[in-house]
KOLGU-4560 file (N, C-alpha, C; in nm, 3 decimals, padded with zeros to 5 digits):
<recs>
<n_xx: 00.085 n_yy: -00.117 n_zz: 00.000 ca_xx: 00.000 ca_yy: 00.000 ca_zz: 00.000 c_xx: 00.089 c_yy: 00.124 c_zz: 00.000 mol: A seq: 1 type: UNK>
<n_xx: 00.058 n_yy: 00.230 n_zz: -00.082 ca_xx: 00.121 ca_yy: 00.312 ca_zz: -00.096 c_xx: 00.102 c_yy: 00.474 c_zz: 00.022 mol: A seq: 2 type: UNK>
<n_xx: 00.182 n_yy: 00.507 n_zz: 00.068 ca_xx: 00.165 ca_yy: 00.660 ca_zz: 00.160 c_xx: 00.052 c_yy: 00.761 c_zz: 00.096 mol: A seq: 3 type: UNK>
<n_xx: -00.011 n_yy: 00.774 n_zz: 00.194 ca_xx: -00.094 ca_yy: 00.898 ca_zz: 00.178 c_xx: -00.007 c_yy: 01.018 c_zz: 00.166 mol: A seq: 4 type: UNK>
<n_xx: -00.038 n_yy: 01.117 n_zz: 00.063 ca_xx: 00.027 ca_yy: 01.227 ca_zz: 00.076 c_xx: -00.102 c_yy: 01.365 c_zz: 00.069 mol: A seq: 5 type: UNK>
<n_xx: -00.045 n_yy: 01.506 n_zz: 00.134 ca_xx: -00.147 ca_yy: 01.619 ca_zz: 00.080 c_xx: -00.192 c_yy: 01.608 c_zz: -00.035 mol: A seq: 6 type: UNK>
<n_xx: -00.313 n_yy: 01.625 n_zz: -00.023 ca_xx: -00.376 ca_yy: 01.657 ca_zz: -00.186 c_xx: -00.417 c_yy: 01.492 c_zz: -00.248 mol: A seq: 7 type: UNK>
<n_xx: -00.390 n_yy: 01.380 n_zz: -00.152 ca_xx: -00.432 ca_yy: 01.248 ca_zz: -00.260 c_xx: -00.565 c_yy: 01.225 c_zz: -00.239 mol: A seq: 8 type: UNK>
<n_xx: -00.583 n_yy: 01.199 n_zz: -00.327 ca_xx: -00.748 ca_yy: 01.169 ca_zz: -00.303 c_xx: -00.835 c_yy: 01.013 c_zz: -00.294 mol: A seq: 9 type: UNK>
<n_xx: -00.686 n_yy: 00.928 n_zz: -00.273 ca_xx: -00.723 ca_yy: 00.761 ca_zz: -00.256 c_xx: -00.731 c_yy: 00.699 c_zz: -00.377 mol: A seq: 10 type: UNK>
<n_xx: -00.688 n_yy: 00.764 n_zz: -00.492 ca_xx: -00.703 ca_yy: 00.677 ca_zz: -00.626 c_xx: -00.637 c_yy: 00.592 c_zz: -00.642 mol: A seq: 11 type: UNK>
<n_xx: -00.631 n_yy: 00.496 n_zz: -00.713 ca_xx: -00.497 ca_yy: 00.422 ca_zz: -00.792 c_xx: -00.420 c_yy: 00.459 c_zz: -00.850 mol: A seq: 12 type: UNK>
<n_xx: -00.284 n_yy: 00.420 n_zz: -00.832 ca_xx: -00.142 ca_yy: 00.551 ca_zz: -00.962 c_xx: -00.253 c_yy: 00.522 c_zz: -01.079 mol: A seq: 13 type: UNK>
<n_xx: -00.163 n_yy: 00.680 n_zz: -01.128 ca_xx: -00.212 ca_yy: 00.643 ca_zz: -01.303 c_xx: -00.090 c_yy: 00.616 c_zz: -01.382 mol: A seq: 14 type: UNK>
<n_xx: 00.019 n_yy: 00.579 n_zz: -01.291 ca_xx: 00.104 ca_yy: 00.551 ca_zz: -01.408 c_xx: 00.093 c_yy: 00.402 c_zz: -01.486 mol: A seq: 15 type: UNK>
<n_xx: 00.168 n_yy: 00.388 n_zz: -01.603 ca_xx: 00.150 ca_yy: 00.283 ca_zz: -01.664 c_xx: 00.189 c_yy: 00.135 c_zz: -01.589 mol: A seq: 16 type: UNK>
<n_xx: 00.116 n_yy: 00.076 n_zz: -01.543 ca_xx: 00.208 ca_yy: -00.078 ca_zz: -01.494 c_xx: 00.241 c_yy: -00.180 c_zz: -01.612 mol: A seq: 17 type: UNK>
<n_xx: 00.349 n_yy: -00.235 n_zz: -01.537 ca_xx: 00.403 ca_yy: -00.367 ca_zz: -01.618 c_xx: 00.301 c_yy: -00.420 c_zz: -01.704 mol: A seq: 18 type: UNK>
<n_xx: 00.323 n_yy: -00.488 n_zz: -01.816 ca_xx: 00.223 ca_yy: -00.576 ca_zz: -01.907 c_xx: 00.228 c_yy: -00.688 c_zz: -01.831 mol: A seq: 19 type: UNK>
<n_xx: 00.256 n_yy: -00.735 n_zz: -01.759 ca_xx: 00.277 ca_yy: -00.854 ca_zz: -01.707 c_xx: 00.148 c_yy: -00.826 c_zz: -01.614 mol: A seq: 20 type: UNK>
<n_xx: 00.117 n_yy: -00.725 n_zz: -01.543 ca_xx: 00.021 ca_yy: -00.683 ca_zz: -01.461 c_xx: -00.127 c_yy: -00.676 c_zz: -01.526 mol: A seq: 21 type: UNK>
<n_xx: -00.124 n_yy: -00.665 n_zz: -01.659 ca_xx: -00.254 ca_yy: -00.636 ca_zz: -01.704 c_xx: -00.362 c_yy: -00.719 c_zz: -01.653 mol: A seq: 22 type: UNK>
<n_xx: -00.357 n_yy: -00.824 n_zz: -01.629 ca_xx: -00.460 ca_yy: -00.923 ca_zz: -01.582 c_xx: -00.478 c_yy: -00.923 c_zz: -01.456 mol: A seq: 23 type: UNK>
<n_xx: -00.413 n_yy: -00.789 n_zz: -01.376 ca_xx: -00.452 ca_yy: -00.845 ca_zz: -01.227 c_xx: -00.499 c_yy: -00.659 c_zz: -01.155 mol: A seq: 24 type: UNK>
<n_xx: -00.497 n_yy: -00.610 n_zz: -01.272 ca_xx: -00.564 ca_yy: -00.458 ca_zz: -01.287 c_xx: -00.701 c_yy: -00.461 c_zz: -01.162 mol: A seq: 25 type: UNK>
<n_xx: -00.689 n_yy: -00.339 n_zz: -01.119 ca_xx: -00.845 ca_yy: -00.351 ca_zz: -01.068 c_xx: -00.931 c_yy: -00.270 c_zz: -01.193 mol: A seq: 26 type: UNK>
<n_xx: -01.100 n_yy: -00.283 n_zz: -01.106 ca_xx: -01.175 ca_yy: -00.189 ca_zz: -01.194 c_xx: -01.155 c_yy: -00.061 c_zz: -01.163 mol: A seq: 27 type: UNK>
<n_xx: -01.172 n_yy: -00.013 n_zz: -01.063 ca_xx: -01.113 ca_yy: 00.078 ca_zz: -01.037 c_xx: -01.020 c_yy: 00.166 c_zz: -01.052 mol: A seq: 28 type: UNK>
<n_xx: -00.930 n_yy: 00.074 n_zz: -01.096 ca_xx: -00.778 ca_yy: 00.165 ca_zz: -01.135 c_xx: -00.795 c_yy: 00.143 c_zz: -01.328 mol: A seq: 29 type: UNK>
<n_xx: -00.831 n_yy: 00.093 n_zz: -01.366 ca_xx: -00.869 ca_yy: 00.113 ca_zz: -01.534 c_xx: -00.971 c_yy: 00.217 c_zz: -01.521 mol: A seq: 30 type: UNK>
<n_xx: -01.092 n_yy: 00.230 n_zz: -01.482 ca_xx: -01.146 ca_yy: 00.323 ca_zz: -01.494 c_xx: -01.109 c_yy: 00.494 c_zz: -01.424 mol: A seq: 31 type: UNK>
<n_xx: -01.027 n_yy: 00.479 n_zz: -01.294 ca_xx: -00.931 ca_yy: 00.602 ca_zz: -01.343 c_xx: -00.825 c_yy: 00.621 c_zz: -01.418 mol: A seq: 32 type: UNK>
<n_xx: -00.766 n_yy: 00.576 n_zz: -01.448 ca_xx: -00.701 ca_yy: 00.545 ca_zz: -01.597 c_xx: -00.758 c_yy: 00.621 c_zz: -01.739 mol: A seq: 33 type: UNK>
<n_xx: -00.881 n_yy: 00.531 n_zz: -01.783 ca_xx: -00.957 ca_yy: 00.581 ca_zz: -01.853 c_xx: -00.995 c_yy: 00.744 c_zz: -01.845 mol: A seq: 34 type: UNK>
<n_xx: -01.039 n_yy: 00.763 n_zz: -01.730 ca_xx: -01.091 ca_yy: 00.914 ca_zz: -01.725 c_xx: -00.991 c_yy: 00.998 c_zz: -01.685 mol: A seq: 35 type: UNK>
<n_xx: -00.845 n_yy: 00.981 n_zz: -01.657 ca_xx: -00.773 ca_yy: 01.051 ca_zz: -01.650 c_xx: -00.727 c_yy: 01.084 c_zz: -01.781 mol: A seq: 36 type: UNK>
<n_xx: -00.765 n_yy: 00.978 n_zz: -01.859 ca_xx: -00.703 ca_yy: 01.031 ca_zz: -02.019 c_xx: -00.792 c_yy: 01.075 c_zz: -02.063 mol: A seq: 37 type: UNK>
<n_xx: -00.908 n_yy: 01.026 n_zz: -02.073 ca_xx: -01.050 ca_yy: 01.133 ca_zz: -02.115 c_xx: -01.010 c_yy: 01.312 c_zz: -02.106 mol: A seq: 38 type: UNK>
<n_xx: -00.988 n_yy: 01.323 n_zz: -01.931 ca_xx: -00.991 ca_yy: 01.464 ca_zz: -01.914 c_xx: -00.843 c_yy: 01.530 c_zz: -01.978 mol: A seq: 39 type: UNK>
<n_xx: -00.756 n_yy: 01.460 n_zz: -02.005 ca_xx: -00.646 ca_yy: 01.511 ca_zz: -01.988 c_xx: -00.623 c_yy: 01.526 c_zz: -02.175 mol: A seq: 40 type: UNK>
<n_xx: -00.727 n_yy: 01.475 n_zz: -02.312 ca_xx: -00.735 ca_yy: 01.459 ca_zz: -02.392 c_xx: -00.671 c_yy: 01.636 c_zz: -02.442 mol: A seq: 41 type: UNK>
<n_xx: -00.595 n_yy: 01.593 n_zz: -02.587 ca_xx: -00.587 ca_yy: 01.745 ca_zz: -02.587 c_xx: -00.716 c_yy: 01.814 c_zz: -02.652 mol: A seq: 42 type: UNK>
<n_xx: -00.712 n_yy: 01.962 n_zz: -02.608 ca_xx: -00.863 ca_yy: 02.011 ca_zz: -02.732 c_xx: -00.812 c_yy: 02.023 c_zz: -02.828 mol: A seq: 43 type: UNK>
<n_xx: -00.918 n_yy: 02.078 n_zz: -02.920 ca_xx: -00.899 ca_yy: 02.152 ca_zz: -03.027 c_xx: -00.836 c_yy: 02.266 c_zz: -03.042 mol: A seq: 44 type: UNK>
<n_xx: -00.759 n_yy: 02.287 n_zz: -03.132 ca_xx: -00.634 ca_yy: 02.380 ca_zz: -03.157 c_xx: -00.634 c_yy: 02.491 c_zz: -03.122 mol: A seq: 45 type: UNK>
<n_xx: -00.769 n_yy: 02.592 n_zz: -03.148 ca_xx: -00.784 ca_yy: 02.660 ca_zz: -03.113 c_xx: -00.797 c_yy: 02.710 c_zz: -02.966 mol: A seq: 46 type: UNK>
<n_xx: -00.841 n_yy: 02.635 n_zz: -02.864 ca_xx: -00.877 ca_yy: 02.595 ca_zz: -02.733 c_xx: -00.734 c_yy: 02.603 c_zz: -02.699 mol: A seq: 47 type: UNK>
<n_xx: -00.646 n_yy: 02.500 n_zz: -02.697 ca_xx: -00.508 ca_yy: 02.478 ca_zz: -02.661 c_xx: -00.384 c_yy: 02.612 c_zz: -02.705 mol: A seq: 48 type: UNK>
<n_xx: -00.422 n_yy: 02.667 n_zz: -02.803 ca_xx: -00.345 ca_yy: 02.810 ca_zz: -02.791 c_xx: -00.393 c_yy: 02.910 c_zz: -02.748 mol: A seq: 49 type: UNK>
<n_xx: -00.549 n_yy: 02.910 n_zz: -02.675 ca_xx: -00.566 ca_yy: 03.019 ca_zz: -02.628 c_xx: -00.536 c_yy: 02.992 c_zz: -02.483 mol: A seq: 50 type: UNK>
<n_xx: -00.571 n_yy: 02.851 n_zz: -02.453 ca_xx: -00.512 ca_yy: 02.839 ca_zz: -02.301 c_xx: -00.341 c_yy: 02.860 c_zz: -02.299 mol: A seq: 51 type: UNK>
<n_xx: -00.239 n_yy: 02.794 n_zz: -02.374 ca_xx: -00.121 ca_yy: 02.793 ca_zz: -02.386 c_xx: -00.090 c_yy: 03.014 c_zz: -02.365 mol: A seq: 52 type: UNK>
<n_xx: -00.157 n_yy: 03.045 n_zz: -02.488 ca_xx: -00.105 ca_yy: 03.199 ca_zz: -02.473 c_xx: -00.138 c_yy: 03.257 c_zz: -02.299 mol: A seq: 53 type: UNK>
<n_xx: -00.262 n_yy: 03.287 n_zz: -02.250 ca_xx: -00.310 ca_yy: 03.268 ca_zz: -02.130 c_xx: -00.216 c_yy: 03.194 c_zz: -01.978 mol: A seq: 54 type: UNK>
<n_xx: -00.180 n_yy: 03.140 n_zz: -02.028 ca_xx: -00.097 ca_yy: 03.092 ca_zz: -01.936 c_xx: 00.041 c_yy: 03.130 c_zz: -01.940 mol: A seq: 55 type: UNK>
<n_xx: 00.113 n_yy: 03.174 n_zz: -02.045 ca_xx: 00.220 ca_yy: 03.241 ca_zz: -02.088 c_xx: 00.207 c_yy: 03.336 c_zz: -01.981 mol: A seq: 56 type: UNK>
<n_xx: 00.077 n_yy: 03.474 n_zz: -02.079 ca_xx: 00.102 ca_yy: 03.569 ca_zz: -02.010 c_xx: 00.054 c_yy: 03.594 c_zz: -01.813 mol: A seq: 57 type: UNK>
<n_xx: 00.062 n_yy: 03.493 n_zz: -01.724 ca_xx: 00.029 ca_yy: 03.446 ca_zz: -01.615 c_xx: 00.179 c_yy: 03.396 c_zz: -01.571 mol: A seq: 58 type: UNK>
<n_xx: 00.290 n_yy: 03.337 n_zz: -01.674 ca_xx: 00.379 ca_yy: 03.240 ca_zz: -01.598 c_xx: 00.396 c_yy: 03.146 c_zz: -01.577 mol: A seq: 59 type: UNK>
<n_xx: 00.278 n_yy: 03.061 n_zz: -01.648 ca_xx: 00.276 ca_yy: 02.953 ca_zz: -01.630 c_xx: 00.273 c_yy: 02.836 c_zz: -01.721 mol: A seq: 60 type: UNK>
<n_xx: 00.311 n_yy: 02.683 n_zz: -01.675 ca_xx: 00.317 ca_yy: 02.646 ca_zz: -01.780 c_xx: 00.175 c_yy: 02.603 c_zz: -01.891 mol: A seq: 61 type: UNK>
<n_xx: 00.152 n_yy: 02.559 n_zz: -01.932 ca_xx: 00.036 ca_yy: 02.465 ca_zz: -01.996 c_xx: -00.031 c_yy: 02.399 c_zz: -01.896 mol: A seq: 62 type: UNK>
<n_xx: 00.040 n_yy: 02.299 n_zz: -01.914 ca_xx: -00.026 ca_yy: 02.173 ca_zz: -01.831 c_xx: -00.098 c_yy: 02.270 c_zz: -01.638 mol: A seq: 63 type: UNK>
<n_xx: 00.021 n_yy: 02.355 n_zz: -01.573 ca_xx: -00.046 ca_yy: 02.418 ca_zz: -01.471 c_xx: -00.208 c_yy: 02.504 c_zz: -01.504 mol: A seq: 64 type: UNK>
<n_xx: -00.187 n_yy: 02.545 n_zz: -01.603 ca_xx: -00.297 ca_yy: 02.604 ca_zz: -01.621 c_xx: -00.403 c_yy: 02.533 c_zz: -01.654 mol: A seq: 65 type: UNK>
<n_xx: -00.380 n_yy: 02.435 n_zz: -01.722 ca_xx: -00.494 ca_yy: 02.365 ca_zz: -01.707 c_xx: -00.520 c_yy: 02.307 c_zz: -01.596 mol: A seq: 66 type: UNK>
<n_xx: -00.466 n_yy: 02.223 n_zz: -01.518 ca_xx: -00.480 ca_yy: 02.165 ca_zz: -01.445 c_xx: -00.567 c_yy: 02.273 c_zz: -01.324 mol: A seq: 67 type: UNK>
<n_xx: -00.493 n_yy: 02.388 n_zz: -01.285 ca_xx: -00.605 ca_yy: 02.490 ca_zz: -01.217 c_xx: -00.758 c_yy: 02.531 c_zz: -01.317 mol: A seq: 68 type: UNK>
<n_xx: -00.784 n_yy: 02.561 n_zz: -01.426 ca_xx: -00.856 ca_yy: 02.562 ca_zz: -01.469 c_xx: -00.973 c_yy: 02.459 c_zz: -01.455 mol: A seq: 69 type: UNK>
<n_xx: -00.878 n_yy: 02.308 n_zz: -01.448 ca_xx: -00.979 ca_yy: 02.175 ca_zz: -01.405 c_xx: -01.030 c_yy: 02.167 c_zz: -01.275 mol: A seq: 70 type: UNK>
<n_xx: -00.945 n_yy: 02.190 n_zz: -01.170 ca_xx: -01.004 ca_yy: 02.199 ca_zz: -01.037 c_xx: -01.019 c_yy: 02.306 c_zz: -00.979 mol: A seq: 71 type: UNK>
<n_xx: -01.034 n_yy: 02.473 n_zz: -01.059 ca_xx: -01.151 ca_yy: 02.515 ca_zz: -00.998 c_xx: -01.246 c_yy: 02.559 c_zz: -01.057 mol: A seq: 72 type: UNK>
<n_xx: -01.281 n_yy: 02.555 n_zz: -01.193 ca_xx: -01.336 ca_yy: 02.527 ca_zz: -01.283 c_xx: -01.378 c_yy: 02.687 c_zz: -01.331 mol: A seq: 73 type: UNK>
<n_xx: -01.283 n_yy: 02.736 n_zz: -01.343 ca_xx: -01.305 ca_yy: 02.865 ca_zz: -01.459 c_xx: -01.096 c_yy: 02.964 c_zz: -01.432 mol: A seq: 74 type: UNK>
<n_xx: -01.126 n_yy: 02.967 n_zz: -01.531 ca_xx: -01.017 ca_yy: 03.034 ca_zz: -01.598 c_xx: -00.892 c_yy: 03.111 c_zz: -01.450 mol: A seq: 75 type: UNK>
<n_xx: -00.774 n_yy: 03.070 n_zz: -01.458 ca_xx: -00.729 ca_yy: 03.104 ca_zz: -01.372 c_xx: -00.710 c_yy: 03.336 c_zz: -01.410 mol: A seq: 76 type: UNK>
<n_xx: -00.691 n_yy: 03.374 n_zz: -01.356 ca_xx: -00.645 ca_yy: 03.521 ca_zz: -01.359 c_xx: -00.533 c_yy: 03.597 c_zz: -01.306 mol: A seq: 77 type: UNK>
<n_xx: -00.473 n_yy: 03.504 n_zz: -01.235 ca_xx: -00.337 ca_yy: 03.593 ca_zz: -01.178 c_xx: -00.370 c_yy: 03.610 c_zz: -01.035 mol: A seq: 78 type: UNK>
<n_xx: -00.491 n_yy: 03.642 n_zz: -01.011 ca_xx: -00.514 ca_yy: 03.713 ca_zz: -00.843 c_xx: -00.512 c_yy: 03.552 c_zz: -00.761 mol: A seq: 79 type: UNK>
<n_xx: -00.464 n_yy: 03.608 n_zz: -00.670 ca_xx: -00.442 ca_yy: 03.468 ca_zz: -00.473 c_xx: -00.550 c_yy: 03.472 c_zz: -00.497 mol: A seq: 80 type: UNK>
<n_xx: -00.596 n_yy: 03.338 n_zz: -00.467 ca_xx: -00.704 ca_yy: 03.279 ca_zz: -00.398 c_xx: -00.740 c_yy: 03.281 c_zz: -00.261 mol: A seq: 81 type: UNK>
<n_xx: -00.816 n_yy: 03.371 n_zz: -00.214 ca_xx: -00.868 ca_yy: 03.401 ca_zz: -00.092 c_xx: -00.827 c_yy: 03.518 c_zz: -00.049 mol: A seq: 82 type: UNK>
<n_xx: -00.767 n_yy: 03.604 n_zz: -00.157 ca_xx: -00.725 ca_yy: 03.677 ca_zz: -00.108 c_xx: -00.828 c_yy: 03.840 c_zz: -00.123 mol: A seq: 83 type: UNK>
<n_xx: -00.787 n_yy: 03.960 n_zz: -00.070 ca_xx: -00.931 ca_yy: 04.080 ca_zz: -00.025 c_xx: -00.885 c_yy: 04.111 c_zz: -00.206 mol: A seq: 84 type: UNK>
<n_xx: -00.991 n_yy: 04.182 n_zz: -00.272 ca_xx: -01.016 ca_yy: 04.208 ca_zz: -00.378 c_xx: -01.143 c_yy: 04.229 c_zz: -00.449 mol: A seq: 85 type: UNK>
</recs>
Protein backbone atom coordinates (compact mmCIF):
# COMPACT_ATOMS: atom_id res chain seq x y z
CA UNK A 1 0.00 0.00 0.00
CA UNK A 2 1.21 3.12 -0.96
CA UNK A 3 1.65 6.60 1.60
CA UNK A 4 -0.94 8.98 1.78
CA UNK A 5 0.27 12.27 0.76
CA UNK A 6 -1.47 16.19 0.80
CA UNK A 7 -3.76 16.57 -1.86
CA UNK A 8 -4.32 12.48 -2.60
CA UNK A 9 -7.48 11.69 -3.03
CA UNK A 10 -7.23 7.61 -2.56
CA UNK A 11 -7.03 6.77 -6.26
CA UNK A 12 -4.97 4.22 -7.92
CA UNK A 13 -1.42 5.51 -9.62
CA UNK A 14 -2.12 6.43 -13.03
CA UNK A 15 1.04 5.51 -14.08
CA UNK A 16 1.50 2.83 -16.64
CA UNK A 17 2.08 -0.78 -14.94
CA UNK A 18 4.03 -3.67 -16.18
CA UNK A 19 2.23 -5.76 -19.07
CA UNK A 20 2.77 -8.54 -17.07
CA UNK A 21 0.21 -6.83 -14.61
CA UNK A 22 -2.54 -6.36 -17.04
CA UNK A 23 -4.60 -9.23 -15.82
CA UNK A 24 -4.52 -8.45 -12.27
CA UNK A 25 -5.64 -4.58 -12.87
CA UNK A 26 -8.45 -3.51 -10.68
CA UNK A 27 -11.75 -1.89 -11.94
CA UNK A 28 -11.13 0.78 -10.37
CA UNK A 29 -7.78 1.65 -11.35
CA UNK A 30 -8.69 1.13 -15.34
CA UNK A 31 -11.46 3.23 -14.94
CA UNK A 32 -9.31 6.02 -13.43
CA UNK A 33 -7.01 5.45 -15.97
CA UNK A 34 -9.57 5.81 -18.53
CA UNK A 35 -10.91 9.14 -17.25
CA UNK A 36 -7.73 10.51 -16.50
CA UNK A 37 -7.03 10.31 -20.19
CA UNK A 38 -10.50 11.33 -21.15
CA UNK A 39 -9.91 14.64 -19.14
CA UNK A 40 -6.46 15.11 -19.88
CA UNK A 41 -7.35 14.59 -23.92
CA UNK A 42 -5.87 17.45 -25.87
CA UNK A 43 -8.63 20.11 -27.32
CA UNK A 44 -8.99 21.52 -30.27
CA UNK A 45 -6.34 23.80 -31.57
CA UNK A 46 -7.84 26.60 -31.13
CA UNK A 47 -8.77 25.95 -27.33
CA UNK A 48 -5.08 24.78 -26.61
CA UNK A 49 -3.45 28.10 -27.91
CA UNK A 50 -5.66 30.19 -26.28
CA UNK A 51 -5.12 28.39 -23.01
CA UNK A 52 -1.21 27.93 -23.86
CA UNK A 53 -1.05 31.99 -24.73
CA UNK A 54 -3.10 32.68 -21.30
CA UNK A 55 -0.97 30.92 -19.36
CA UNK A 56 2.20 32.41 -20.88
CA UNK A 57 1.02 35.69 -20.10
CA UNK A 58 0.29 34.46 -16.15
CA UNK A 59 3.79 32.40 -15.98
CA UNK A 60 2.76 29.53 -16.30
CA UNK A 61 3.17 26.46 -17.80
CA UNK A 62 0.36 24.65 -19.96
CA UNK A 63 -0.26 21.73 -18.31
CA UNK A 64 -0.46 24.18 -14.71
CA UNK A 65 -2.97 26.04 -16.21
CA UNK A 66 -4.94 23.65 -17.07
CA UNK A 67 -4.80 21.65 -14.45
CA UNK A 68 -6.05 24.90 -12.17
CA UNK A 69 -8.56 25.62 -14.69
CA UNK A 70 -9.79 21.75 -14.05
CA UNK A 71 -10.04 21.99 -10.37
CA UNK A 72 -11.51 25.15 -9.98
CA UNK A 73 -13.36 25.27 -12.83
CA UNK A 74 -13.05 28.65 -14.59
CA UNK A 75 -10.17 30.34 -15.98
CA UNK A 76 -7.29 31.04 -13.72
CA UNK A 77 -6.45 35.21 -13.59
CA UNK A 78 -3.37 35.93 -11.78
CA UNK A 79 -5.14 37.13 -8.43
CA UNK A 80 -4.42 34.68 -4.73
CA UNK A 81 -7.04 32.79 -3.98
CA UNK A 82 -8.68 34.01 -0.92
CA UNK A 83 -7.25 36.77 -1.08
CA UNK A 84 -9.31 40.80 -0.25
CA UNK A 85 -10.16 42.08 -3.78
Amino acid sequence: MREARIGDNGGPPLEDEPEEDAGTRSWKGWIWRKKHKAVWKTPPREIALRRLERAEALGMTYREYTLELFERGRHPDGKKAGGAG
